[in-house]
C-alpha positions in Angstrom: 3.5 -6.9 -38.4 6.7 -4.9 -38.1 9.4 -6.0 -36.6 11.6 -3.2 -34.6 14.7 -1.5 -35.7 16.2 1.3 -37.9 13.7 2.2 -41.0 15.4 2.8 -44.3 13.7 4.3 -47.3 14.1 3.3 -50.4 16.8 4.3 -52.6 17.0 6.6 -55.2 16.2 4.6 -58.6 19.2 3.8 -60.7 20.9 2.6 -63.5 23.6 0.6 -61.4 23.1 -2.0 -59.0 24.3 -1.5 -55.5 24.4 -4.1 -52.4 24.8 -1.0 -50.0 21.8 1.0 -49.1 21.4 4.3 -50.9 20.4 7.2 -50.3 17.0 8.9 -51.1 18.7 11.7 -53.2 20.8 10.8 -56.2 22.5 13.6 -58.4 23.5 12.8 -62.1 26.3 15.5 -63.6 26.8 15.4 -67.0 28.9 17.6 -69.0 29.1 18.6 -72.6 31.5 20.9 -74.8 30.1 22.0 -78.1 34.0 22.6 -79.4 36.7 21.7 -78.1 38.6 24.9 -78.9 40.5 27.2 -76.2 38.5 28.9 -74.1 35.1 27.3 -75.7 32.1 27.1 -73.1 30.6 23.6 -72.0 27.3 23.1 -70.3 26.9 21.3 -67.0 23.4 20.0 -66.5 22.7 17.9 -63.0 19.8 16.1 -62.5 18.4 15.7 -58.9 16.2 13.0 -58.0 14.3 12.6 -54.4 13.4 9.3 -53.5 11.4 10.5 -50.4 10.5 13.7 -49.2 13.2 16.2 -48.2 13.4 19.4 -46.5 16.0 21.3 -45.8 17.6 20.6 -49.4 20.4 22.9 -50.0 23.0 22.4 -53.0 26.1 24.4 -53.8 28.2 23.9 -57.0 31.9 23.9 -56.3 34.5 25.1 -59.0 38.3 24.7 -59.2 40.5 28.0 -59.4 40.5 29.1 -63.2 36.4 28.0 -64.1 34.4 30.7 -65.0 31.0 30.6 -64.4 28.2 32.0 -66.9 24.6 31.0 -66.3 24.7 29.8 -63.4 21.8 28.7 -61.9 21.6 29.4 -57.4 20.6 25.9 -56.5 19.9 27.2 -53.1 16.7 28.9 -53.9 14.7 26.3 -55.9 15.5 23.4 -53.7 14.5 24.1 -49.8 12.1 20.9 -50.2 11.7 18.0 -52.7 8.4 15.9 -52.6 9.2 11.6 -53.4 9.8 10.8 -57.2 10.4 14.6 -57.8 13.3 15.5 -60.4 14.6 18.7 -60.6 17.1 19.8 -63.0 19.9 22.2 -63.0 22.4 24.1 -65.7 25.4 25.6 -65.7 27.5 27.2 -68.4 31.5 27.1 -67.8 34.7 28.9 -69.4 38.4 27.8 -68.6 41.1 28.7 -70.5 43.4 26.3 -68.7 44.4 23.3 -70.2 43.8 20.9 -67.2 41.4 18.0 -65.7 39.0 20.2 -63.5 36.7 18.4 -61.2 33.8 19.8 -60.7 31.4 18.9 -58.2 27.7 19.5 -56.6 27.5 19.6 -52.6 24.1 18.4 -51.4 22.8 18.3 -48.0 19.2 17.4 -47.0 17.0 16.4 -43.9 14.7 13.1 -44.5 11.3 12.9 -42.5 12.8 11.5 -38.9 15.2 14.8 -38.5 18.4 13.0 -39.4 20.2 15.4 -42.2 22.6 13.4 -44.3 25.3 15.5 -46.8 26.8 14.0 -49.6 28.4 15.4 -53.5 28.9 14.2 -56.7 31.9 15.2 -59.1 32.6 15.0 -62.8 35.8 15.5 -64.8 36.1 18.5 -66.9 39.2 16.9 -69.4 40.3 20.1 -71.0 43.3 19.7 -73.6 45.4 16.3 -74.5 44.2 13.4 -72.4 46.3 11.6 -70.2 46.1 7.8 -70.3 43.2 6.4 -67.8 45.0 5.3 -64.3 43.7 1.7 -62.2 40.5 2.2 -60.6 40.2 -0.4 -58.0 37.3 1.4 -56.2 38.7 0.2 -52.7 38.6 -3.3 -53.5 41.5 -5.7 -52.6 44.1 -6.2 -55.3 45.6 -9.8 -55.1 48.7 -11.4 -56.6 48.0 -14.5 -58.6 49.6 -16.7 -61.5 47.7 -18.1 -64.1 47.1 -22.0 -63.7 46.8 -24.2 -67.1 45.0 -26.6 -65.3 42.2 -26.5 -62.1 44.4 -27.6 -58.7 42.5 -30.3 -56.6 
């Protein structure tokens, strides 16, 4: 018997473990440059993954200033509806002749079976030219001061 309250689906599968519910639509970017010469194109490719049915699915790429676009596929007019355990997938091809981290992103928003629409986007890092060295992630967790003890205090 089931016992009253909010019903969640399940989410998304993935490769990383969360303790927070997910959502039923998980997007994976991945980007890849066959040279790494000026001006060179790279190929986006997303994956999109429903973990319930969705209507209502609509997706929109999002580019800084400076990113050309070449095949670009319109995400908005193969994705009004997803069935559960459906995966579709997406390409782009890009040109930049800036030297620059561009993040890219893919907006998503989508309507589960109740009527609640939920929005949401994923983002990658285009690193073009000289890397800069990586920053702290802390992922908004707490930082805390501490000293390193030789021995275990009672």
């Amino acid at each position: 018997m089931r016992q009253g309250g909010p019903v969640v689906s399940p989410a998304a599968p993935s490769r990383h473990a969360t303790v927070e519910p997910g959502l039923p639509l998980r997007i994976d970017l991945s980007l890849r440059e066959d040279h790494a010469g000026h001006g060179d194109p790279a190929s986006l490719d997303a994956a999109i993954d429903a973990a319930d049915d969705l209507r209502e699915v609509s997706l929109k790429w999002i580019f800084p200033e400076g990113v050309q676009q070449g095949a670009t596929e319109d995400p908005s007019q193969s994705f009004k509806h997803l069935r559960a355990g459906e995966r579709r997938l997406l390409h782009a091809t890009l040109r930049s002749a800036r030297q620059a981290d561009l993040p890219i992103r893919l907006e998503a928003s989508f309507q589960v079976a109740d009527g609640r629409t939920f929005r949401t986007q994923q983002g990658i890092l285009w690193r073009r030219g000289a890397r800069k060295p990586d920053g702290l992630h802390h992922a908004g967790a707490f930082e805390v001061m501490g000293e390193p003890v030789a021995e275990p205090l009672p």
